[in-house]
N, CA, C and O atoms as CSV, one atom per row, in Angstrom:
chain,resi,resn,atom,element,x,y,z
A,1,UNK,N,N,-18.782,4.041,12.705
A,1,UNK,CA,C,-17.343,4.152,12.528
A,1,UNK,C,C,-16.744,2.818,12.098
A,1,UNK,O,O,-15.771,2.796,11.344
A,2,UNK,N,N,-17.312,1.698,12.567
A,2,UNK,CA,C,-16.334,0.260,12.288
A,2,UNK,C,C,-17.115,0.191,10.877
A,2,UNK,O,O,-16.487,-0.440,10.026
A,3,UNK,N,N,-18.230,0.658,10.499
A,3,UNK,CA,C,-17.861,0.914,8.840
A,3,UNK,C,C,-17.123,1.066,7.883
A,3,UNK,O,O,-16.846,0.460,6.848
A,4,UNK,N,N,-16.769,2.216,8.524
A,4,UNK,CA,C,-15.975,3.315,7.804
A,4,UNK,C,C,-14.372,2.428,7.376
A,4,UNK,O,O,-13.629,2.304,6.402
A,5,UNK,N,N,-14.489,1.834,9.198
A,5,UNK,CA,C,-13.499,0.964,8.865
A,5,UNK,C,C,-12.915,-0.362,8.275
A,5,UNK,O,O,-11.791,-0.758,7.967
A,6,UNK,N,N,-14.104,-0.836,8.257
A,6,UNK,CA,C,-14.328,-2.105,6.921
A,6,UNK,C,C,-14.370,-1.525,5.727
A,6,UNK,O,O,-13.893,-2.243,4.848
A,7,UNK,N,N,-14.683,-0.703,5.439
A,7,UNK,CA,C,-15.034,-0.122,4.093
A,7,UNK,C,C,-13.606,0.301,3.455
A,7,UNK,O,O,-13.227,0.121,2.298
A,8,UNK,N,N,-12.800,1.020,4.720
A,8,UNK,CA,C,-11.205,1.270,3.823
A,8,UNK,C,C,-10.721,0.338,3.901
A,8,UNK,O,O,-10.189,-0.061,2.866
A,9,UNK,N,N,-10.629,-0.463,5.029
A,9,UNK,CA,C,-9.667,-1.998,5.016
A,9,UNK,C,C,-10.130,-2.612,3.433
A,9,UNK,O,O,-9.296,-2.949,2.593
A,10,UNK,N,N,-11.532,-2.672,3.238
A,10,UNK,CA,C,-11.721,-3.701,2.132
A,10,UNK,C,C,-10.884,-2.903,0.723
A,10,UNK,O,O,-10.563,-3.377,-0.367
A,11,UNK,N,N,-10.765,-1.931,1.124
A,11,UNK,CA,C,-10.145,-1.092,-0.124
A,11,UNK,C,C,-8.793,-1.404,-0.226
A,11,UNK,O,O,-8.394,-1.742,-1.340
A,12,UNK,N,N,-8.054,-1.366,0.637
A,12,UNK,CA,C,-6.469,-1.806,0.926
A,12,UNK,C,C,-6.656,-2.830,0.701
A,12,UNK,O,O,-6.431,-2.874,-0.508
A,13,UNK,N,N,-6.973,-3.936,1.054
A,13,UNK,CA,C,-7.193,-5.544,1.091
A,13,UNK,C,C,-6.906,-5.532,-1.052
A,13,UNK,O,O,-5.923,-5.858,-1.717
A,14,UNK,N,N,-7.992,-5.114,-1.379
A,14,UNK,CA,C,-8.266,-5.391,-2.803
A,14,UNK,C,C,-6.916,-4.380,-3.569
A,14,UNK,O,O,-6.661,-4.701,-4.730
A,15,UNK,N,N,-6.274,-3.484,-3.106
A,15,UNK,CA,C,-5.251,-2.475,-3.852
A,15,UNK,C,C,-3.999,-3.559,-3.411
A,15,UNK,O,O,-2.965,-3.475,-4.074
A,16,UNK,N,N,-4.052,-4.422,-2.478
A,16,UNK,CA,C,-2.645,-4.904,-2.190
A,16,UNK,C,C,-2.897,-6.168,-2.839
A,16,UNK,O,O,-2.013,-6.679,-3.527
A,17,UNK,N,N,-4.286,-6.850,-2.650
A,17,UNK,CA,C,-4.191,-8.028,-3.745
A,17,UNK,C,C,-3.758,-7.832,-5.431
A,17,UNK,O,O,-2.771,-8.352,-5.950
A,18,UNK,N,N,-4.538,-7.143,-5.973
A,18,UNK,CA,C,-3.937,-6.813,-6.824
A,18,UNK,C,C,-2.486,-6.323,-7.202
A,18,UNK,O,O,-2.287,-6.565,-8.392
A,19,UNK,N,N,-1.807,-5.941,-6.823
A,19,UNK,CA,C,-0.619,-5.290,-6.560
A,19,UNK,C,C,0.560,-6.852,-5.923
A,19,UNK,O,O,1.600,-7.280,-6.423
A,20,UNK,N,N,0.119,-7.120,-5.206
A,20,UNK,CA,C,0.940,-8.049,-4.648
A,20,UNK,C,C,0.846,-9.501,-5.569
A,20,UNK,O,O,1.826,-10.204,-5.818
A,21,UNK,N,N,-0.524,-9.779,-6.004
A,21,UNK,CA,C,-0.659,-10.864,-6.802
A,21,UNK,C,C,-0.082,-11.222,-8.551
A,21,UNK,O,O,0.226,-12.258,-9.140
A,22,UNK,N,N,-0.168,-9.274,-9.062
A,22,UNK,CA,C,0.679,-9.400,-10.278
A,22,UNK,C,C,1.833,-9.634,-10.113
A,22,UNK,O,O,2.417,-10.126,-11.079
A,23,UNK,N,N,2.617,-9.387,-8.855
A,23,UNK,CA,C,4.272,-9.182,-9.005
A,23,UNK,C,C,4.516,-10.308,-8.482
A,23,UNK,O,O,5.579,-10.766,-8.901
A,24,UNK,N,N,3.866,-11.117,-7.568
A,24,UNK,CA,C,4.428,-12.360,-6.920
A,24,UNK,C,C,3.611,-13.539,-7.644
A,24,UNK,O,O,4.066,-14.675,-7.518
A,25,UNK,N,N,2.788,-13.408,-8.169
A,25,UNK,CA,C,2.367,-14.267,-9.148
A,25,UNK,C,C,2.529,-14.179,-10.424
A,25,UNK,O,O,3.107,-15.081,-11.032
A,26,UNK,N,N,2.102,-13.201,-10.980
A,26,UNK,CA,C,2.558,-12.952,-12.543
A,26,UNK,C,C,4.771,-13.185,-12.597
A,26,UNK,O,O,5.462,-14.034,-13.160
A,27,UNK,N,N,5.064,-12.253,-11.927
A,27,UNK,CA,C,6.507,-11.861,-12.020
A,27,UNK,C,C,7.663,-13.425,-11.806
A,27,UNK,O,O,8.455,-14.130,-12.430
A,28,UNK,N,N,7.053,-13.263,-10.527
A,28,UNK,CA,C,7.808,-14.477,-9.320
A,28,UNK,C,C,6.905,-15.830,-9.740
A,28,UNK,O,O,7.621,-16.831,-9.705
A,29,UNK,N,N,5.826,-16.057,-10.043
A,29,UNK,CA,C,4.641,-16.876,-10.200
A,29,UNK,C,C,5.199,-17.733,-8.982
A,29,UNK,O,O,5.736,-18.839,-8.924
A,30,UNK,N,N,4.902,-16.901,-8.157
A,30,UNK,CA,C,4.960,-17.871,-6.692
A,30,UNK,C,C,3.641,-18.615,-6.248
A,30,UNK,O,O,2.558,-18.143,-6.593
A,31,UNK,N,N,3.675,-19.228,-5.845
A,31,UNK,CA,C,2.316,-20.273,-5.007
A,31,UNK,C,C,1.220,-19.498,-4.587
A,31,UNK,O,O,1.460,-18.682,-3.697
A,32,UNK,N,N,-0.182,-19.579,-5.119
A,32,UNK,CA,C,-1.084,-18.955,-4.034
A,32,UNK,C,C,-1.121,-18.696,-2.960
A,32,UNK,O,O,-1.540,-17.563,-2.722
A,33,UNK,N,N,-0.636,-19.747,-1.519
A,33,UNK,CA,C,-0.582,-19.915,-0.731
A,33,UNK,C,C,0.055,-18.674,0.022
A,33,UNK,O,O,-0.357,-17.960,0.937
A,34,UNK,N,N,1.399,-18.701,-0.837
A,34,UNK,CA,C,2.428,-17.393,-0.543
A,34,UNK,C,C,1.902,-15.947,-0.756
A,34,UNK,O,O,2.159,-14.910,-0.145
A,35,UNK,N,N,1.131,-16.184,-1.751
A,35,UNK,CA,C,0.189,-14.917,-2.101
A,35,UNK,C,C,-0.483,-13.945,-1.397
A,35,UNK,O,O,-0.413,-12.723,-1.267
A,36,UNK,N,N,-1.610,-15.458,-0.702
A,36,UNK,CA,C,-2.444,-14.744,0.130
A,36,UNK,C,C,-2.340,-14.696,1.397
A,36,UNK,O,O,-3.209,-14.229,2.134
A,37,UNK,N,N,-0.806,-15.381,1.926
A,37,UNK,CA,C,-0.308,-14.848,3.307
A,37,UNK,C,C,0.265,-13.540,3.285
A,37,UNK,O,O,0.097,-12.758,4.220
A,38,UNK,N,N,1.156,-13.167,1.925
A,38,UNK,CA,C,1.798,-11.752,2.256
A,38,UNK,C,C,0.440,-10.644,2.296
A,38,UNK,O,O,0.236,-9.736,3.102
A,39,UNK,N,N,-0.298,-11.030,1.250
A,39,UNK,CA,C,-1.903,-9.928,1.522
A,39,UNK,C,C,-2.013,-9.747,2.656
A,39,UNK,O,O,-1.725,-8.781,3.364
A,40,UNK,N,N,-2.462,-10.738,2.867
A,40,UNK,CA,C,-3.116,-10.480,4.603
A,40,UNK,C,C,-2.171,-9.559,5.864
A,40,UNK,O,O,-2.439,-8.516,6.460
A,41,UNK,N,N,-0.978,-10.486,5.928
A,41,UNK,CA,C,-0.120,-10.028,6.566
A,41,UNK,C,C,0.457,-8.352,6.269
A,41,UNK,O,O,0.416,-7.424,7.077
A,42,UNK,N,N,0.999,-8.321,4.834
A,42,UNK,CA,C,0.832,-7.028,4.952
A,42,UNK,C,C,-0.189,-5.549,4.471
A,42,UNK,O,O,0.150,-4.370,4.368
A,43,UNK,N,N,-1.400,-6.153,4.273
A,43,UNK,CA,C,-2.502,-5.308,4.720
A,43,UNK,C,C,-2.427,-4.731,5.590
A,43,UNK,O,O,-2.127,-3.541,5.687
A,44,UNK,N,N,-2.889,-6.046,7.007
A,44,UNK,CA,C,-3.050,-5.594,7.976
A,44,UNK,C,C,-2.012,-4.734,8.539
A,44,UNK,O,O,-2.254,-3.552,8.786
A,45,UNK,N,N,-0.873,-5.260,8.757
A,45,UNK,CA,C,0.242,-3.965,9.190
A,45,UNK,C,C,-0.222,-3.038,8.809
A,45,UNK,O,O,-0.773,-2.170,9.486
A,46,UNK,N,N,-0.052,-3.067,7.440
A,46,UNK,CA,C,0.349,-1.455,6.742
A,46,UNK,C,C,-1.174,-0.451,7.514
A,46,UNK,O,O,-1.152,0.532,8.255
A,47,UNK,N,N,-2.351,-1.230,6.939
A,47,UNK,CA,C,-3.347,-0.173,7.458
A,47,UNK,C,C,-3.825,0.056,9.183
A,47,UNK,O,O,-4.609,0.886,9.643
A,48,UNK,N,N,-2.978,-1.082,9.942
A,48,UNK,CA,C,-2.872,-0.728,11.262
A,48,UNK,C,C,-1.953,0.309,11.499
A,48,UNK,O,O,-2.436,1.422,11.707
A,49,UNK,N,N,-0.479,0.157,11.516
A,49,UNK,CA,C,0.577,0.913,11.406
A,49,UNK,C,C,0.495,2.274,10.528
A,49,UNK,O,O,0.510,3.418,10.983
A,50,UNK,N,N,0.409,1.916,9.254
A,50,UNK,CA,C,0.925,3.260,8.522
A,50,UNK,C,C,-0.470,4.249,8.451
A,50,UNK,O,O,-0.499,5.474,8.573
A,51,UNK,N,N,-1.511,3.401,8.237
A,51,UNK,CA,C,-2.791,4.264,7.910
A,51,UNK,C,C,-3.395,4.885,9.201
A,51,UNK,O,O,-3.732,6.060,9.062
A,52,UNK,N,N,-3.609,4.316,10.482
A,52,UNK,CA,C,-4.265,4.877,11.575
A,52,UNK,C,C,-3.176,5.586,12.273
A,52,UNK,O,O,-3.375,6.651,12.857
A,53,UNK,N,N,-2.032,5.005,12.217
A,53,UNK,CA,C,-1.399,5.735,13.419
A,53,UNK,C,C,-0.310,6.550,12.908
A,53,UNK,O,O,-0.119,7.552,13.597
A,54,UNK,N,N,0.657,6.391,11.656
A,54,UNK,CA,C,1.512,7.280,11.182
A,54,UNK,C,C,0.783,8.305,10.032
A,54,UNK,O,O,1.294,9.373,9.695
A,55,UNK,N,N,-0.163,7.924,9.634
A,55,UNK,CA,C,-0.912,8.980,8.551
A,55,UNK,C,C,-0.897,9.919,9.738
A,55,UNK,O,O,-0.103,10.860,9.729
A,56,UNK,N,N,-1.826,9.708,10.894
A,56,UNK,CA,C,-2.617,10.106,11.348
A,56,UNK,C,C,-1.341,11.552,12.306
A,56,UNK,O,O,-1.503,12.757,12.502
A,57,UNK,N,N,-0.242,10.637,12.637
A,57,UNK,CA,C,0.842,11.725,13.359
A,57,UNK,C,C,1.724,12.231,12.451
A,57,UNK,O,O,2.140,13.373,12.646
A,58,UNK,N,N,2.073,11.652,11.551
A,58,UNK,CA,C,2.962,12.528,10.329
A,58,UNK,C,C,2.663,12.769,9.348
A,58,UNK,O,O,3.000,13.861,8.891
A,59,UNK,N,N,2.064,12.063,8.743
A,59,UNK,CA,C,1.006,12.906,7.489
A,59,UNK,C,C,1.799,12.229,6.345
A,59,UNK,O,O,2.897,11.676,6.393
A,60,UNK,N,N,0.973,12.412,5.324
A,60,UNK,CA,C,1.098,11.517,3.834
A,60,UNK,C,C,1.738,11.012,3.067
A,60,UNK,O,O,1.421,10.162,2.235
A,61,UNK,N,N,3.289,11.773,3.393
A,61,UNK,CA,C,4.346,11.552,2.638
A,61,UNK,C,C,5.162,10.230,3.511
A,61,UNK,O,O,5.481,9.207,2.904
A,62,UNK,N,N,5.455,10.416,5.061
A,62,UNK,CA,C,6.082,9.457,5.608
A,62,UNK,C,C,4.791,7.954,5.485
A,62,UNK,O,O,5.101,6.810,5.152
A,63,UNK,N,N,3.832,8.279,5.741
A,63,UNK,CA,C,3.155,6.891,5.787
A,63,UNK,C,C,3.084,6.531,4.368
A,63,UNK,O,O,2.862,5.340,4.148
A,64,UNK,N,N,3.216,7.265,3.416
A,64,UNK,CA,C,3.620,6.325,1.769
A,64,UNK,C,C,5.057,5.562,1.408
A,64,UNK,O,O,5.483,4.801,0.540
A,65,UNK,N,N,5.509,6.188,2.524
A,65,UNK,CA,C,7.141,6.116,2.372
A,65,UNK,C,C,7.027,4.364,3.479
A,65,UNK,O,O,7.401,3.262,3.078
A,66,UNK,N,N,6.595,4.583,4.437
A,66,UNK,CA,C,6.655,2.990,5.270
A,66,UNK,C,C,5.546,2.070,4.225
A,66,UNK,O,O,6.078,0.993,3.959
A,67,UNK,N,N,4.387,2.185,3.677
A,67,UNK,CA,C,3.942,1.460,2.782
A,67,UNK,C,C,4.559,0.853,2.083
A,67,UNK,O,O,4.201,-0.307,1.875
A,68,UNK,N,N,5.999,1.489,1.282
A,68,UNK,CA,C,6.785,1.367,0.324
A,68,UNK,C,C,7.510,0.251,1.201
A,68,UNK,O,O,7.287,-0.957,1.132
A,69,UNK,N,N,8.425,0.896,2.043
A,69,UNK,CA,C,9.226,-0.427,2.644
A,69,UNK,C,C,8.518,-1.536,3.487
A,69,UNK,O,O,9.177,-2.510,3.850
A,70,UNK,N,N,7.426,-1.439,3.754
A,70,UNK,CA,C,7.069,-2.915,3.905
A,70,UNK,C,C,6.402,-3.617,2.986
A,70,UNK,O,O,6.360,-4.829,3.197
A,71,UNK,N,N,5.699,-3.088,1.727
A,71,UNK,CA,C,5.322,-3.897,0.669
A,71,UNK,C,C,7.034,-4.664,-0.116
A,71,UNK,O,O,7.094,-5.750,-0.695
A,72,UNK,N,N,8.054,-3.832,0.087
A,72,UNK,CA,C,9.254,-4.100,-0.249
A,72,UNK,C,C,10.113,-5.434,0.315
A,72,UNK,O,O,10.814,-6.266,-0.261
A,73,UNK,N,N,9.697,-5.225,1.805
A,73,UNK,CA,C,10.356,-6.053,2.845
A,73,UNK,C,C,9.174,-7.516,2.462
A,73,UNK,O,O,9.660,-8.633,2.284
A,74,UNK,N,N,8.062,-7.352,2.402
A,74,UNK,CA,C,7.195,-8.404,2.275
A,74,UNK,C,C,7.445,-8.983,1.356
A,74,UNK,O,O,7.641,-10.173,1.604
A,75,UNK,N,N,7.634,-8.463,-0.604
A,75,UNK,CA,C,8.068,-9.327,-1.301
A,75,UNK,C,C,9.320,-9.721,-1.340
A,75,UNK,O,O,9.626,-10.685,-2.042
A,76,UNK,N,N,10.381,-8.951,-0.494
A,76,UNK,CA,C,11.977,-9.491,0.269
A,76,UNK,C,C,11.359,-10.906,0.516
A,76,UNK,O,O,11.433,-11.938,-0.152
A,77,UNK,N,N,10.739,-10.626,1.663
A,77,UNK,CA,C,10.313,-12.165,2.821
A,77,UNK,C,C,9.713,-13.569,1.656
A,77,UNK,O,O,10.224,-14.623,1.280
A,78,UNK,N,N,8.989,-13.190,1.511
A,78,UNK,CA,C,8.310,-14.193,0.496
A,78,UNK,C,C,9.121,-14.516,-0.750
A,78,UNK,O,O,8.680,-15.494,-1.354
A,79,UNK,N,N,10.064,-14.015,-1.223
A,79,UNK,CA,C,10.794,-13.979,-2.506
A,79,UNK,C,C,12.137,-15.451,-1.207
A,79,UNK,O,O,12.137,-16.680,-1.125
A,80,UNK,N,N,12.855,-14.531,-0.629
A,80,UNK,CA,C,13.626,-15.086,0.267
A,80,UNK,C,C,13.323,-16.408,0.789
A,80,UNK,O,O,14.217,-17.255,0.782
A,81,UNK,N,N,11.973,-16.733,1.317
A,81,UNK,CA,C,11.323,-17.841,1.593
A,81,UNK,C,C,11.476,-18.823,0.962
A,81,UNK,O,O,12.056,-19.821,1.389
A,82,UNK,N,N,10.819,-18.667,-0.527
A,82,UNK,CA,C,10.916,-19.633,-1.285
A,82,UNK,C,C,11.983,-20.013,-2.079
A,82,UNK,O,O,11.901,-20.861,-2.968
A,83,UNK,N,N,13.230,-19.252,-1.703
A,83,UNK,CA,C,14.601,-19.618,-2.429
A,83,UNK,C,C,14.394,-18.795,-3.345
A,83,UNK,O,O,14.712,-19.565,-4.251
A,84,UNK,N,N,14.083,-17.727,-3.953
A,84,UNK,CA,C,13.692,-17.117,-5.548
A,84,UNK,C,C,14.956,-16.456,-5.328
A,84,UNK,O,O,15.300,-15.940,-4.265
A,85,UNK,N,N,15.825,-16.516,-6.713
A,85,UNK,CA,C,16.974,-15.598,-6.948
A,85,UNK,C,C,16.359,-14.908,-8.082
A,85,UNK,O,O,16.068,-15.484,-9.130
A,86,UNK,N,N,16.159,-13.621,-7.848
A,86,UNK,CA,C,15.629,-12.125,-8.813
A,86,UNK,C,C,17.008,-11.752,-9.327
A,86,UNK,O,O,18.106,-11.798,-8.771
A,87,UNK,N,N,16.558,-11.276,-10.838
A,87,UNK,CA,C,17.694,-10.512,-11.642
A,87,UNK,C,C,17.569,-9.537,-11.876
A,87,UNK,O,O,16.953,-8.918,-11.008
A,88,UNK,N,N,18.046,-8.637,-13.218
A,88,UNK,CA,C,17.765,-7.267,-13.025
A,88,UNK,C,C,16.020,-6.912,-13.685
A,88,UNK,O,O,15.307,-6.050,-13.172
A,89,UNK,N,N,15.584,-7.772,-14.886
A,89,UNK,CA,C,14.347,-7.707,-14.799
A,89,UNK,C,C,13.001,-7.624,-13.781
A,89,UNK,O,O,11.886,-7.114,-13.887
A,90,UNK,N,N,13.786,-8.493,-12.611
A,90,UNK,CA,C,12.624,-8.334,-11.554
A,90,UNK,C,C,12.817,-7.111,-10.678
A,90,UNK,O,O,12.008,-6.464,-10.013
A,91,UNK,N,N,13.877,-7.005,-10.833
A,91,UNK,CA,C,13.925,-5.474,-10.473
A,91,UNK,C,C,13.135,-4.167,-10.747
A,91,UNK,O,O,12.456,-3.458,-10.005
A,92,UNK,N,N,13.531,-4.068,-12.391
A,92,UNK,CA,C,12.669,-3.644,-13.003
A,92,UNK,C,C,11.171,-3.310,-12.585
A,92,UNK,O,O,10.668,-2.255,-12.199
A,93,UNK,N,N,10.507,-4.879,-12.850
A,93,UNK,CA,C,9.120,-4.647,-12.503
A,93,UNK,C,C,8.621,-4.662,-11.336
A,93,UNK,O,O,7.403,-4.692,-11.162
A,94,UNK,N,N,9.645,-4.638,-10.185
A,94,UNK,CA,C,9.376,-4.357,-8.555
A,94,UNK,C,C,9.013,-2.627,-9.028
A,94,UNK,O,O,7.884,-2.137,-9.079
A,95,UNK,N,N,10.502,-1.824,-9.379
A,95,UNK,CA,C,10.458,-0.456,-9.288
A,95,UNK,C,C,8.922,-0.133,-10.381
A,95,UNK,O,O,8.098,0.464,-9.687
A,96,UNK,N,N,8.500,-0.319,-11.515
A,96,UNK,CA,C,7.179,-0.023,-11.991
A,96,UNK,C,C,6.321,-0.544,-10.845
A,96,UNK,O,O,5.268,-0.068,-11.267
A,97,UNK,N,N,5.968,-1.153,-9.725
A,97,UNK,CA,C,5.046,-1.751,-9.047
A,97,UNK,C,C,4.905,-0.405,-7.733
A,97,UNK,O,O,4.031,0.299,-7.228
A,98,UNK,N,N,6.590,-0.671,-7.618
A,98,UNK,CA,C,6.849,0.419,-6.368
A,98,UNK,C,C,6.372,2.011,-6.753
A,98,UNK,O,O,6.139,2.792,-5.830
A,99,UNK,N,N,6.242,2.441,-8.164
A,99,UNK,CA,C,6.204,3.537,-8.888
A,99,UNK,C,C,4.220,3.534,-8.357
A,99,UNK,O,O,3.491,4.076,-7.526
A,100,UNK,N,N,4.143,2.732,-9.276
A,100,UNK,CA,C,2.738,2.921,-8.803
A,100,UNK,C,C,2.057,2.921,-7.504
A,100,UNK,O,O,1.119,3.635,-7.148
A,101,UNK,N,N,2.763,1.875,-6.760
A,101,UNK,CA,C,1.794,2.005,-5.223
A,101,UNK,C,C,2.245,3.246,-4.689
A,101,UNK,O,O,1.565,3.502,-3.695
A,102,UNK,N,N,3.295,4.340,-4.965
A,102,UNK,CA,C,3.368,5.444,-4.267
A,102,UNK,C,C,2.392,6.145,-4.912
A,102,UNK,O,O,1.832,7.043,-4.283
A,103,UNK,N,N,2.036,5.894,-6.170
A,103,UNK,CA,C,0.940,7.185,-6.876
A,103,UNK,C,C,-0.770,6.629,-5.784
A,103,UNK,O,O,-1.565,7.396,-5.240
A,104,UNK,N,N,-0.807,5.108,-5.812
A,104,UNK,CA,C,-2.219,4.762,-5.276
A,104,UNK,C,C,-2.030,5.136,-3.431
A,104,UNK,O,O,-3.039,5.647,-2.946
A,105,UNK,N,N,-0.990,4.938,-2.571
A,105,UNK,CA,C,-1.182,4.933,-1.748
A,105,UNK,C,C,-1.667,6.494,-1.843
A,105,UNK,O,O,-2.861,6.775,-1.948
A,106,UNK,N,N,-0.522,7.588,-1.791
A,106,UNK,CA,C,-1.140,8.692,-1.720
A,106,UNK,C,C,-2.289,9.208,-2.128
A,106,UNK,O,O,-2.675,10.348,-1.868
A,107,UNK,N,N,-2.896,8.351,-2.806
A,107,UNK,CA,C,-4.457,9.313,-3.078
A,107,UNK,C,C,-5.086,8.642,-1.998
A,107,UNK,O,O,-5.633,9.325,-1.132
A,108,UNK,N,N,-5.088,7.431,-1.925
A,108,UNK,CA,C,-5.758,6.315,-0.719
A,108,UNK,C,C,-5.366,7.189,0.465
A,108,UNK,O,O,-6.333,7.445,1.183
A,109,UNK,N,N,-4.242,7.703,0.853
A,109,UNK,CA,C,-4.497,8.103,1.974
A,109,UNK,C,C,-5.237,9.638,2.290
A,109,UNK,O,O,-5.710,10.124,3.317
A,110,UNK,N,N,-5.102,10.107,0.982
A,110,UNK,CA,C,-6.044,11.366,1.184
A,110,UNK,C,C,-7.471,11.326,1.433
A,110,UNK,O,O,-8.143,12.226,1.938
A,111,UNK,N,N,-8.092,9.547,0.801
A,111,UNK,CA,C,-9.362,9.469,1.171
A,111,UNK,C,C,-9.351,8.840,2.650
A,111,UNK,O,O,-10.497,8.770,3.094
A,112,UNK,N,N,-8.069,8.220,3.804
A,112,UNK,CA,C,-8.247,7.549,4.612
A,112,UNK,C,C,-8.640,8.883,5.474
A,112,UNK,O,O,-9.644,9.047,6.167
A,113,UNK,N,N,-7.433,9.897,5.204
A,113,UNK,CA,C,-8.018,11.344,6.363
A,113,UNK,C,C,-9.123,11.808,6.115
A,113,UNK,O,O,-9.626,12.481,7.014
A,114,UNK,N,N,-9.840,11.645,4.935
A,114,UNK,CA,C,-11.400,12.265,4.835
A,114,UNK,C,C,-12.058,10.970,5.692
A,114,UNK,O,O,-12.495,11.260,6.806
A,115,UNK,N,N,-12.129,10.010,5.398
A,115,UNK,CA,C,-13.006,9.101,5.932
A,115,UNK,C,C,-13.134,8.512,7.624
A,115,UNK,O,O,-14.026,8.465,8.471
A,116,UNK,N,N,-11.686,8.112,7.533
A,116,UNK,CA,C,-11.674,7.720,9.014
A,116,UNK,C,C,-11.081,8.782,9.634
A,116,UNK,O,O,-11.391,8.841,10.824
A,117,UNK,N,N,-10.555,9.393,9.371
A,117,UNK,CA,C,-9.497,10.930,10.658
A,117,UNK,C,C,-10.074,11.951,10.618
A,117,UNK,O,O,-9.831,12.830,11.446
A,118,UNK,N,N,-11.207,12.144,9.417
A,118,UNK,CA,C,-11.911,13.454,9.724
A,118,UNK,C,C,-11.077,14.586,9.490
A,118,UNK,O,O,-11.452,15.640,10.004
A,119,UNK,N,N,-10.053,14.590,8.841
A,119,UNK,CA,C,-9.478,15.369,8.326
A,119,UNK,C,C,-10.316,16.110,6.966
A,119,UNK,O,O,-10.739,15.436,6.028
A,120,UNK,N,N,-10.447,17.441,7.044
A,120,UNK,CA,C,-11.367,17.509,5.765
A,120,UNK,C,C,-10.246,18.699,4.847
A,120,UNK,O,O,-10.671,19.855,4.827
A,121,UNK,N,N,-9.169,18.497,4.274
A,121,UNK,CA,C,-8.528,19.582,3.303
A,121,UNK,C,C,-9.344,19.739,2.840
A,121,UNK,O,O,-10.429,19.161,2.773
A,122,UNK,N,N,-8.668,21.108,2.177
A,122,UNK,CA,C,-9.392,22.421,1.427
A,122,UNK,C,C,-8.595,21.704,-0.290
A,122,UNK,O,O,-7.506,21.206,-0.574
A,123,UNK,N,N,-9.774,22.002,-1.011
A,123,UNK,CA,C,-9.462,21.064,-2.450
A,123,UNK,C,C,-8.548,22.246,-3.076
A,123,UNK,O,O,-8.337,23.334,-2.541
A,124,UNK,N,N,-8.143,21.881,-4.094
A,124,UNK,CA,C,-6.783,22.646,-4.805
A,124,UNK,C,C,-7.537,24.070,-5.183
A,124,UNK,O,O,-7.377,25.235,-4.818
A,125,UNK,N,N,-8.534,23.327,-6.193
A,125,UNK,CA,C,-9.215,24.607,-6.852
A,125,UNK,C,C,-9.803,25.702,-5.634
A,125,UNK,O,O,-9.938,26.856,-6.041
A,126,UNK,N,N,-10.085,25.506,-4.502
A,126,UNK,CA,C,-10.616,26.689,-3.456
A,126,UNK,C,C,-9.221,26.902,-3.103
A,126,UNK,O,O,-9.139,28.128,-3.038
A,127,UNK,N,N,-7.890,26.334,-2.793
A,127,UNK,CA,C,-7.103,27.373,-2.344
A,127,UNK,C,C,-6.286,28.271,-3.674
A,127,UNK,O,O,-5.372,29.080,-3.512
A,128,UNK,N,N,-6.843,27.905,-4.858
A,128,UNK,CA,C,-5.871,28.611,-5.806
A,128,UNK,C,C,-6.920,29.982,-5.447
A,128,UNK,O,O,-6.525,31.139,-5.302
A,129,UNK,N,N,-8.788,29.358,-5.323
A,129,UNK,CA,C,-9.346,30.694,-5.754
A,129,UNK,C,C,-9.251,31.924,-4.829
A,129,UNK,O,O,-9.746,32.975,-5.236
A,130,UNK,N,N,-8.628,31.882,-3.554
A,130,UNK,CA,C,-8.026,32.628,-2.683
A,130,UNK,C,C,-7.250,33.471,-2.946
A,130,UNK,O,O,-7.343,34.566,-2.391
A,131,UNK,N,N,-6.060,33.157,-4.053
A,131,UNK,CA,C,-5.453,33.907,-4.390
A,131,UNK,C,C,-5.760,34.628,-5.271
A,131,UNK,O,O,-4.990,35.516,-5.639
């Protein structure tokens, strides 16, 4: 099981680096330093908080929805930190960033209930062939 659970952490770890490093580095080109504290920091939340314990009691839509506001609140914090005044462009490419991590979280979390919750849904194509 603590496989299972290194194995998704390392998956989140690498979906939020990426994700967090284009927009606060590419966008903001903020400091490494700043970089790889918001990673860490909000990794870990998110896949303590949203992935084990709110996937797990409310299911897919609310734990994509807290993903959203703390990847939000995190580049708040770190943007805020370093004095950064954002215009409407960074806006912009927050909402394309925010667009996408709702498309990646939700599939990510459909593989977190197969993997770690043992949740096993029924795939699309077997419940259409029911009908």
């Amino acid at each position: 099981m603590a496989k299972a659970h290194i194995k998704v952490f390392g998956i989140k770890l690498a979906r939020f680096s990426a994700n967090i490093f284009l927009f606060l580095g590419l966008v903001f080109n903020v400091p490494f330093s700043y970089i790889l504290a918001a990673i860490i920091i909000l990794s870990v939340v998110s896949y303590v908080i949203g992935d084990l314990v709110i996937l797990r009691f409310a299911g897919n839509g609310i734990a994509t929805a807290l993903d959203v506001v703390l990847f939000v609140a995190g580049i708040w914090a770190v943007a805020h930190f370093i004095g950064f005044n954002y215009d409407m462009s960074h806006m912009f490419a927050l909402l394309v960033v925010i667009g996408y991590l709702v498309f990646e979280e939700s599939v990510y979390h459909v593989y977190v209930e197969k993997e770690i919750l043992g949740t096993r849904k029924e795939s699309l194509l077997a419940a259409i062939d029911k009908y």
